[in-house]
PAZAPA-4460 file (N, C-alpha, C; in steps of 0.05 Angstrom, whole numbers, plus 32768, in hexadecimal, padded with zeros to 4 digits):
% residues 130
    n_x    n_y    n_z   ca_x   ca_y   ca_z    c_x    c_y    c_z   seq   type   mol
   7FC1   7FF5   80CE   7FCD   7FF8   80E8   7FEB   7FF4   80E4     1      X     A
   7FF3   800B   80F0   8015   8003   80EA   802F   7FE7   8102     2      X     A
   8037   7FE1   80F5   8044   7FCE   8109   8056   7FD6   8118     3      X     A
   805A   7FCE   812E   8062   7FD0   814B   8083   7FCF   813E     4      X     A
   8094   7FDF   8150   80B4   7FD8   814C   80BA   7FBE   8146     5      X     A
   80AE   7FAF   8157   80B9   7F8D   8164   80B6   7F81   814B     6      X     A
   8099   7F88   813C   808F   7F76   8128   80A0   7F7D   8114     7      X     A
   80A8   7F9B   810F   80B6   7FAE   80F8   80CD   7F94   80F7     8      X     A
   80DC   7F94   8110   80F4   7F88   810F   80F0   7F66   8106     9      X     A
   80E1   7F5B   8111   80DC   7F48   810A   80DA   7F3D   80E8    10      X     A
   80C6   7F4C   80DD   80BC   7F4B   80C8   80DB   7F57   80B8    11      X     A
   80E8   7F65   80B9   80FB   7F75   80A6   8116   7F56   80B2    12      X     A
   8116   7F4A   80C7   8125   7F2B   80C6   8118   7F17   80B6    13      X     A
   8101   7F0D   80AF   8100   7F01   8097   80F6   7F04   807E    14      X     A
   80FF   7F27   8079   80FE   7F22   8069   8126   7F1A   8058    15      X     A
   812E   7F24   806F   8147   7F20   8067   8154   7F06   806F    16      X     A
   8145   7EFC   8074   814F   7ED8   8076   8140   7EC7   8059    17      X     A
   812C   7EDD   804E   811D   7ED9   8037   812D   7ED9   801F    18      X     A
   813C   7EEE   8018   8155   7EFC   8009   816A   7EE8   8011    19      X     A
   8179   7EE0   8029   8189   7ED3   8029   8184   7EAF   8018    20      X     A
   816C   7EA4   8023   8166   7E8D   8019   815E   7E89   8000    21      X     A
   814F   7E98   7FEE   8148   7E9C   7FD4   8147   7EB4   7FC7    22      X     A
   8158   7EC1   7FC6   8164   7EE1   7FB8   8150   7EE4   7F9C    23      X     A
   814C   7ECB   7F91   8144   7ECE   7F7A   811B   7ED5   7F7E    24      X     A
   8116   7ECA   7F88   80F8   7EC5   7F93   80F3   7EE3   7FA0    25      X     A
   8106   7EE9   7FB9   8103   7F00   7FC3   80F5   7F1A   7FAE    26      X     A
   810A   7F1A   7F9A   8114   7F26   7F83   80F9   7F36   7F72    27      X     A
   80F2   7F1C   7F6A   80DC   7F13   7F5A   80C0   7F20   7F72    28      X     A
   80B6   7F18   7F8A   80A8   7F1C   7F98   80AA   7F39   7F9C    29      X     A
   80C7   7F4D   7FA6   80C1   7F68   7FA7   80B8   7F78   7F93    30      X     A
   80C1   7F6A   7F7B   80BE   7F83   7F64   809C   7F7E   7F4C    31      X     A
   8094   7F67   7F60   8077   7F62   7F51   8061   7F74   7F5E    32      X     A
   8057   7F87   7F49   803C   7F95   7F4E   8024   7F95   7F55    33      X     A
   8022   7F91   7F6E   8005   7F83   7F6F   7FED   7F91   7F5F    34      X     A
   7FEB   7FA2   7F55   7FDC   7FB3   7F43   7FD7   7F9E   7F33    35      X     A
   7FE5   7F96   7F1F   7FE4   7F81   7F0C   7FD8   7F6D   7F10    36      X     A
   7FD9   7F5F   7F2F   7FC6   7F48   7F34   7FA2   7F53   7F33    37      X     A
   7FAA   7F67   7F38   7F8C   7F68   7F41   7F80   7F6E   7F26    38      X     A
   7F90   7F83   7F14   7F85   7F88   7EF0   7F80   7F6D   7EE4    39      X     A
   7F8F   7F54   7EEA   7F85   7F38   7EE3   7F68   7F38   7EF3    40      X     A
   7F67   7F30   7F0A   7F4B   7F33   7F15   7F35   7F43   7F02    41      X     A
   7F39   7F56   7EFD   7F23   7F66   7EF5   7F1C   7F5E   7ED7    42      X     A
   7F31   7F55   7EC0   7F2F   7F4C   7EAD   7F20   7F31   7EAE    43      X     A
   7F23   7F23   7EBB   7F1B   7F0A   7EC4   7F09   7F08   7EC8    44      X     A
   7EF6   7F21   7EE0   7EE3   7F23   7EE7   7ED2   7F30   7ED3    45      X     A
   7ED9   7F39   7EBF   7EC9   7F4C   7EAC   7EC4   7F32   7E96    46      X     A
   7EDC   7F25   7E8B   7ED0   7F06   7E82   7EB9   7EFD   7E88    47      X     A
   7EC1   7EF2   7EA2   7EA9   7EE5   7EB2   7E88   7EF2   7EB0    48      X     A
   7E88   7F09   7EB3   7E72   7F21   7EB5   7E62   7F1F   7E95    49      X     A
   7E79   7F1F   7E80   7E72   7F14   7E65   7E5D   7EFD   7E66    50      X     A
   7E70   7EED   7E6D   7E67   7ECD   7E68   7E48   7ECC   7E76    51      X     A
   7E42   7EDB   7E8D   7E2C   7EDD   7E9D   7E17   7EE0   7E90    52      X     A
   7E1F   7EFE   7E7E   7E02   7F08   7E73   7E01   7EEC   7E58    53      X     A
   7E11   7EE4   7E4E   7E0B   7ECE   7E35   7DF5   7EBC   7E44    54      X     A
   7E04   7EAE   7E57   7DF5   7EA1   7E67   7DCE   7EA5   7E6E    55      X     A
   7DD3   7EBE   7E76   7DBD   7EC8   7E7F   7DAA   7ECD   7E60    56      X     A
   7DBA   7ED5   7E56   7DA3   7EDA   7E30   7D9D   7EC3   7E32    57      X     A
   7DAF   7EAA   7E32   7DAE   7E93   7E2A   7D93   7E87   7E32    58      X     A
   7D97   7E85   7E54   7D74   7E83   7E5F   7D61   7E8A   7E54    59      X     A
   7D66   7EAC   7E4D   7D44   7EB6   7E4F   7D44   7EA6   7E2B    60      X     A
   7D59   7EA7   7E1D   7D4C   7E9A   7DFB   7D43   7E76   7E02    61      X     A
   7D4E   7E6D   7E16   7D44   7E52   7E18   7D32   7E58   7E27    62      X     A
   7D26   7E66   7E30   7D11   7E65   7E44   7D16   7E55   7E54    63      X     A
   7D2E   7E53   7E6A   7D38   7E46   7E7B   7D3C   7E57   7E96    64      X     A
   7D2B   7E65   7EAA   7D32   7E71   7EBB   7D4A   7E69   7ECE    65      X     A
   7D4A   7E4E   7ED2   7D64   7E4A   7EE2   7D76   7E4E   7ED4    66      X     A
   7D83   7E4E   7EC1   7D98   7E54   7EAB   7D98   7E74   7EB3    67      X     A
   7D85   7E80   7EB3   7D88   7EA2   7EAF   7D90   7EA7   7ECE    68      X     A
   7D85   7E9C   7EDD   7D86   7E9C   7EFC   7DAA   7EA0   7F06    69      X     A
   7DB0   7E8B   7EF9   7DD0   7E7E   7EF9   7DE5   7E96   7EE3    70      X     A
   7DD8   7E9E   7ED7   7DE8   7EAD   7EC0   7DED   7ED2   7EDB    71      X     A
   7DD3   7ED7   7EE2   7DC7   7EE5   7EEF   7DE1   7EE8   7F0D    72      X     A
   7DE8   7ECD   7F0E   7DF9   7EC6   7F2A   7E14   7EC4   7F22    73      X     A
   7E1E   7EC2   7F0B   7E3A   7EC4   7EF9   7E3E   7EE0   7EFE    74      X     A
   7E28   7EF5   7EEF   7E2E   7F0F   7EEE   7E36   7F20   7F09    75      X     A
   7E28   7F12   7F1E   7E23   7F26   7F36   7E44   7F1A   7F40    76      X     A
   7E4A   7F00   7F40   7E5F   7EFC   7F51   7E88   7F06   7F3C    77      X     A
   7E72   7F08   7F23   7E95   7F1D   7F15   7E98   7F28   7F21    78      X     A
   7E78   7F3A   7F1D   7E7F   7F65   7F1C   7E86   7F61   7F3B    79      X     A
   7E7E   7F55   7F57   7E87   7F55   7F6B   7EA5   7F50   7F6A    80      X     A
   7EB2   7F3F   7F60   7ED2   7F33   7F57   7EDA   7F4C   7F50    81      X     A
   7ED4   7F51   7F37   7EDC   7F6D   7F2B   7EDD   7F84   7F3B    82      X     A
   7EC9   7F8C   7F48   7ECA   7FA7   7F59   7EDB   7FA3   7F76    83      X     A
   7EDE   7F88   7F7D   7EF3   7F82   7F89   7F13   7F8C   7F85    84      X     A
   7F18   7F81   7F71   7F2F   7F79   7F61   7F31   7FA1   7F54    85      X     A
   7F25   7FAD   7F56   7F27   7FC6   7F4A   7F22   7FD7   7F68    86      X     A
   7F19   7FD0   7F7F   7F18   7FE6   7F91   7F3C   7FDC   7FA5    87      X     A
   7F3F   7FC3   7FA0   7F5B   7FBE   7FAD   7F72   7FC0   7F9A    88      X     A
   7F6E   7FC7   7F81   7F80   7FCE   7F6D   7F8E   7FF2   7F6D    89      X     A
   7F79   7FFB   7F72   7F75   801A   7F79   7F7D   8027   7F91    90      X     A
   7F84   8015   7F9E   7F8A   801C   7FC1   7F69   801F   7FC9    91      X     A
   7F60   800E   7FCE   7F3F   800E   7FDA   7F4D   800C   7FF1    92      X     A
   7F36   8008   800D   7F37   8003   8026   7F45   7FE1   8037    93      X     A
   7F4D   7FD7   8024   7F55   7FBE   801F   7F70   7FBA   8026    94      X     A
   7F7F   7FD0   8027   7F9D   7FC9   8024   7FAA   7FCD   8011    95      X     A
   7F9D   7FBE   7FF6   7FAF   7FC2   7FDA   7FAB   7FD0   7FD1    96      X     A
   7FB9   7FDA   7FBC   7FBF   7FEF   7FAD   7FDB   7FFD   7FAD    97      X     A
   7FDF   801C   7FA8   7FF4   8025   7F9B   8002   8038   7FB4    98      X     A
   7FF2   8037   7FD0   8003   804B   7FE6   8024   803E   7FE3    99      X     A
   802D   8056   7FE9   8044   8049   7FF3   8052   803D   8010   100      X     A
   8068   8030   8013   806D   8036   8035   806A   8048   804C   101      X     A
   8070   8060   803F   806A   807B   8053   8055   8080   8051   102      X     A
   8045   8074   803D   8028   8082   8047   8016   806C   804D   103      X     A
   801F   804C   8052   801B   803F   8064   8020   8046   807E   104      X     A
   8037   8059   8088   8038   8055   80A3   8029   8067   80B5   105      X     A
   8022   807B   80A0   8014   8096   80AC   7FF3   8084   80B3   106      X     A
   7FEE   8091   80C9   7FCD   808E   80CF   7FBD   809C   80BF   107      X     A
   7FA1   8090   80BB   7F99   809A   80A3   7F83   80AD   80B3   108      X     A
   7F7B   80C7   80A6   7F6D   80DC   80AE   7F4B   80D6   80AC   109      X     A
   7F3F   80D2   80BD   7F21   80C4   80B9   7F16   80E0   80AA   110      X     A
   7F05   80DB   80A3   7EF1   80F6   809B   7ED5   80F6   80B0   111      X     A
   7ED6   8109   80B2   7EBC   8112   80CA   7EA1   80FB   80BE   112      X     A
   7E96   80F9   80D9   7E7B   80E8   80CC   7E5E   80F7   80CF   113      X     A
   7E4B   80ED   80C3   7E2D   80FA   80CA   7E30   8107   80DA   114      X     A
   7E2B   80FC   80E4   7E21   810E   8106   7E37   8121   810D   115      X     A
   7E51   811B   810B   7E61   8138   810A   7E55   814D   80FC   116      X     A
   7E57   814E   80E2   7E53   8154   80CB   7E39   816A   80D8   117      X     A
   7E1F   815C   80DF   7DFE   816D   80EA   7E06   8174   8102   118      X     A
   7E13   816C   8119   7E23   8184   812D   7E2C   819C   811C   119      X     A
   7E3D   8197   8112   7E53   81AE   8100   7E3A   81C3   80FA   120      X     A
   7E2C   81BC   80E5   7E11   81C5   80DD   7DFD   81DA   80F5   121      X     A
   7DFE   81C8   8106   7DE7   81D3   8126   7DFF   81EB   8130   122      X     A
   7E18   81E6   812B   7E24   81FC   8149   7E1F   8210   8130   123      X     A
   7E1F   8210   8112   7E28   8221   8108   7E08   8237   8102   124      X     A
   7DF9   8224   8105   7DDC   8239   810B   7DDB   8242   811F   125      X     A
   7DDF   8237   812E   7DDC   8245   814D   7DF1   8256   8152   126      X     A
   7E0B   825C   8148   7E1A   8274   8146   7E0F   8287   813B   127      X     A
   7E08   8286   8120   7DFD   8299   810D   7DE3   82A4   8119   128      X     A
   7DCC   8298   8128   7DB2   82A4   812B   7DB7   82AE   8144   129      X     A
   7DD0   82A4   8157   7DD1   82B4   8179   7DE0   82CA   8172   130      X     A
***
């Protein structure tokens, strides 16, 4: 959702009271990629996803189901981290990613749903057979 003038103005005053007070910080904060945070995420999360299945072998060779249970609960909560960290890295539905400002400001074009979609379908038989 794009922001209101008031907020535009608002928001574009601190950031320049931001710049005035710590130029250096500002600096550092505009030109960091958030792409990059999130490629940490996913590395991190793919670690973790590692360490899961060890875990989980680990159970079933000790014949320890809660061990495998827990290894089992490592894995699911990476690949979740990870597919996280990779659908907001990508420009997912999330916000993050690689749009730029102008194409933050534009409204975004829905795509027709089901039921459009089998209307579309119905007028187009019923043209063709009348």
């Amino acid at each position: 959702m794009p922001l209101s003038e008031h907020e535009q103005r608002m928001l574009d005053q601190i950031e320049q009271a931001l710049y005035a007070e710590d130029p250096k910080f500002a600096n550092t904060v505009r030109h960091t990629n958030p792409a990059v945070h999130y490629k940490r995420w996913i590395i991190k999360a793919s670690i973790g996803f590692v360490l899961g299945i060890a875990v989980l072998m680990g159970g079933m060779i000790l014949q320890q189901p809660a061990v495998g249970a827990l290894g089992f609960l490592i894995m699911l909560a990476c690949a979740l981290w990870g597919l996280s960290g990779w659908r907001k890295g990508s420009g997912g539905t999330e916000g993050g990613g690689n749009a730029s400002p102008a194409q933050a400001k534009q409204p975004r074009q829905q795509k027709p749903g089901m039921m459009h979609r089998f209307e579309e379908r119905w007028r187009r038989r019923q043209e063709g057979d009348g």
